[in-house]
C-alpha positions in Angstrom: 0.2 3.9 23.0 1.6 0.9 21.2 4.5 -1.0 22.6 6.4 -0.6 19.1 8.9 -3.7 19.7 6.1 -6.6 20.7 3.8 -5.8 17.6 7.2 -4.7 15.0 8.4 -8.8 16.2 5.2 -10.5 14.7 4.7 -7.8 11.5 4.2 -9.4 8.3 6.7 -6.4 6.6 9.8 -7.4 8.1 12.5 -8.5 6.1 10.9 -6.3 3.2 13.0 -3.1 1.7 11.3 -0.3 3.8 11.6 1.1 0.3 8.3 -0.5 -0.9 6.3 1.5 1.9 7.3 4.6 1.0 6.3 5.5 -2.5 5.9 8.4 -4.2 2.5 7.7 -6.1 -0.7 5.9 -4.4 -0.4 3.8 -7.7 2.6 2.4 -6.4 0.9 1.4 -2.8 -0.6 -1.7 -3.4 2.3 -3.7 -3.0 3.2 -2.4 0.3 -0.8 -2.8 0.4 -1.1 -6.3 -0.2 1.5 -6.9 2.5 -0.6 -5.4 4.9 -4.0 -7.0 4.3 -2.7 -10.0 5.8 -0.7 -8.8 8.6 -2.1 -10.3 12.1 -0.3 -6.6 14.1 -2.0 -4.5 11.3 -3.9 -2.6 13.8 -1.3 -2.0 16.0 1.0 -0.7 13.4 -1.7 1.7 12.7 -2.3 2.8 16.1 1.3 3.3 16.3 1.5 5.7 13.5 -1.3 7.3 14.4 -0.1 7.8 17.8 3.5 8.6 16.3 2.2 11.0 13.7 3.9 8.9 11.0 4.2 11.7 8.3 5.0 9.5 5.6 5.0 6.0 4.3 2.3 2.9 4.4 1.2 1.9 8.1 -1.2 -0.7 9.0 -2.6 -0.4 5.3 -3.2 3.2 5.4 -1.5 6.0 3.6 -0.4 9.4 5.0 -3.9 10.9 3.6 -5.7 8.3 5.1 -4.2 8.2 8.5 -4.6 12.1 8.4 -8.2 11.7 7.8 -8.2 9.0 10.7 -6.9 11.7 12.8 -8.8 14.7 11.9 -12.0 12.2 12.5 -10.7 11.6 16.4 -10.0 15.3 16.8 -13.8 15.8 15.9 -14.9 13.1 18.0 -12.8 13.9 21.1 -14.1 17.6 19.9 -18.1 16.2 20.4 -17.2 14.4 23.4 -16.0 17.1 25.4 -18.8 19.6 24.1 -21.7 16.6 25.1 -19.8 17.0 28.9 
C-alpha cells in the first residue's frame, strides 16, 4: 500500500478545489486531467486509489471507469496466476 501522506506532500493537485476532480461528465475531466499528466506522484496516487477503492473522482489521471477496469484486469491476472500454481 501507498503511504498516502509522503506522495499527497509532492502532488501536483494541491492547492486546487478538490471540486475539479470530481465531475459529473468525462467531458469535464480534462482539466483535473491535465493536472495529472505532469504530476511526478501520479503513480502513487493511482496505486493509492486503487488500493483504496476510490469510488469516485480523478486519481493518478484515471477515472472511476478506468481505475475499475485497472482492477477487474488484476483480479484476472492474480485469477491466472493462481490457476498456472
Amino acid at each position: 500500500m501507498v503511504d498516502d501522506e509522503a506522495w499527497r506532500k509532492r502532488a501536483n493537485c494541491r492547492g486546487y478545489d478538490t471540486a475539479i476532480f470530481y465531475v459529473d461528465h468525462e467531458f469535464d475531466e480534462w482539466l483535473a486531467k491535465s493536472i495529472c499528466a505532469w504530476c511526478p506522484v501520479m503513480k502513487d496516487c493511482l496505486m493509492y486509489a486503487l488500493d483504496n477503492n476510490e469510488q469516485q473522482g480523478i486519481w493518478g489521471g484515471k477515472n472511476d471507469k478506468q481505475r475499475q477496469k485497472i482492477l477487474k484486469a488484476r483480479k484476472l491476472a492474480k485469477s491466472d496466476q493462481s490457476n498456472d500454481s
